[in-house]
C-alpha positions as CSV (number, residue, x, y, z in Angstrom):
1,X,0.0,0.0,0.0
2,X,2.8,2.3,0.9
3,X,4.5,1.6,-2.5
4,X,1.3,2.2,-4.5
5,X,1.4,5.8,-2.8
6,X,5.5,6.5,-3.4
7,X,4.8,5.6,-7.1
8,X,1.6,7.5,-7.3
9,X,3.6,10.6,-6.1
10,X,5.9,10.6,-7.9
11,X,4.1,10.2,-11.1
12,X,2.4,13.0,-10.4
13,X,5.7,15.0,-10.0
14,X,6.7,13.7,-13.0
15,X,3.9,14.7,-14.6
16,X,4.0,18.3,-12.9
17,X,7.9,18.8,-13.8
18,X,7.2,17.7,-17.4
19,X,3.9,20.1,-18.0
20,X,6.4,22.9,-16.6
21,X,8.9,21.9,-19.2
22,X,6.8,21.7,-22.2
23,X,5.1,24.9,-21.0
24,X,8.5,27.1,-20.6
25,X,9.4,25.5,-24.2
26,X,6.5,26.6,-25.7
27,X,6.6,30.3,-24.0
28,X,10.1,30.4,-25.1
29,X,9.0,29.9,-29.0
30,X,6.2,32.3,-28.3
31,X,7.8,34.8,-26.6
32,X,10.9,34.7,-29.8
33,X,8.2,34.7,-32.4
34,X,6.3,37.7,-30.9
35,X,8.9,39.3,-29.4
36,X,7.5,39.4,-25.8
37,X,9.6,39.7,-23.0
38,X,6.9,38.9,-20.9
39,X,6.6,35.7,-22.5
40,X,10.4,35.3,-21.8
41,X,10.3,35.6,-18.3
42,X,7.1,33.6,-17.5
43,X,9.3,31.0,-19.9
44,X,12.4,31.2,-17.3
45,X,9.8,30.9,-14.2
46,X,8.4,27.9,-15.6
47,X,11.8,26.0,-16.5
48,X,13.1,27.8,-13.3
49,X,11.8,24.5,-10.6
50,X,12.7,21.5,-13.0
51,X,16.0,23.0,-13.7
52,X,16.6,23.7,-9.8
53,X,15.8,20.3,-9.0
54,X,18.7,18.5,-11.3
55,X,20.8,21.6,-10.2
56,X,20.5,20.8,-6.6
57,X,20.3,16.7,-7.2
58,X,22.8,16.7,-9.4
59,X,26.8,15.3,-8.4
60,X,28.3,16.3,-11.6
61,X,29.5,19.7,-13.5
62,X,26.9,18.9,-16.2
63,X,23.9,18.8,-13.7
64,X,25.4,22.4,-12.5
65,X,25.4,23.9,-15.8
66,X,21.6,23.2,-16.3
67,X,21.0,26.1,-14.5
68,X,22.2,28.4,-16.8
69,X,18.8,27.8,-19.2
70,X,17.0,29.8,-17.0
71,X,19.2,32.1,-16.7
72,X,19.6,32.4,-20.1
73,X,16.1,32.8,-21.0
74,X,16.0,35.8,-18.1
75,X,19.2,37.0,-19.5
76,X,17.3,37.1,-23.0
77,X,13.8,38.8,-21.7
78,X,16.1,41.8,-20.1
79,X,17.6,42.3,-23.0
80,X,14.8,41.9,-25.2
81,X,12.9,44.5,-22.8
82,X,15.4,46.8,-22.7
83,X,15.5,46.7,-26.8
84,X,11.7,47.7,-26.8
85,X,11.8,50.4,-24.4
86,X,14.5,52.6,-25.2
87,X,13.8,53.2,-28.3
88,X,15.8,56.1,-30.3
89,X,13.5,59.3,-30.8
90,X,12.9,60.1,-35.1
């Protein structure tokens, strides 16, 4: 009974960590094709827990580096917003 509930929880945390995943990716595309930083960031939040998980789980220097996609797509939304606000004055 005990191992019926283990499994079950972590299939749904599977399933939670995946929807996150496929949700940031498909911001990300989103945010790139319209060129919304908004889009951007709410990409980085998303990706932000799955990628903090293997960051903090992980033994290796690749399981460190995985952190750097959020950061990257934050890195990304800053510039992208500071592209559309200063615009030069014509």
């Amino acid at each position: 009974m005990v191992e019926e509930e283990l499994l079950m929880g972590l299939f749904v945390m599977g399933i939670l960590l995946w929807s996150l995943v496929i949700a940031s990716v498909i911001l990300f595309i989103y945010g790139l094709w319209k060129s919304s930083w908004k889009a951007l960031v709410w990409s980085g939040a998303a990706i932000l827990v799955p990628m903090m998980l293997i960051f903090l789980g992980g033994q290796g220097i690749w399981f460190r580096l995985s952190i750097l996609v959020p950061i990257a797509i934050f890195a990304a939304a800053y510039y992208m917003k500071q592209k559309t606000t200063h615009l030069p004055l014509s």
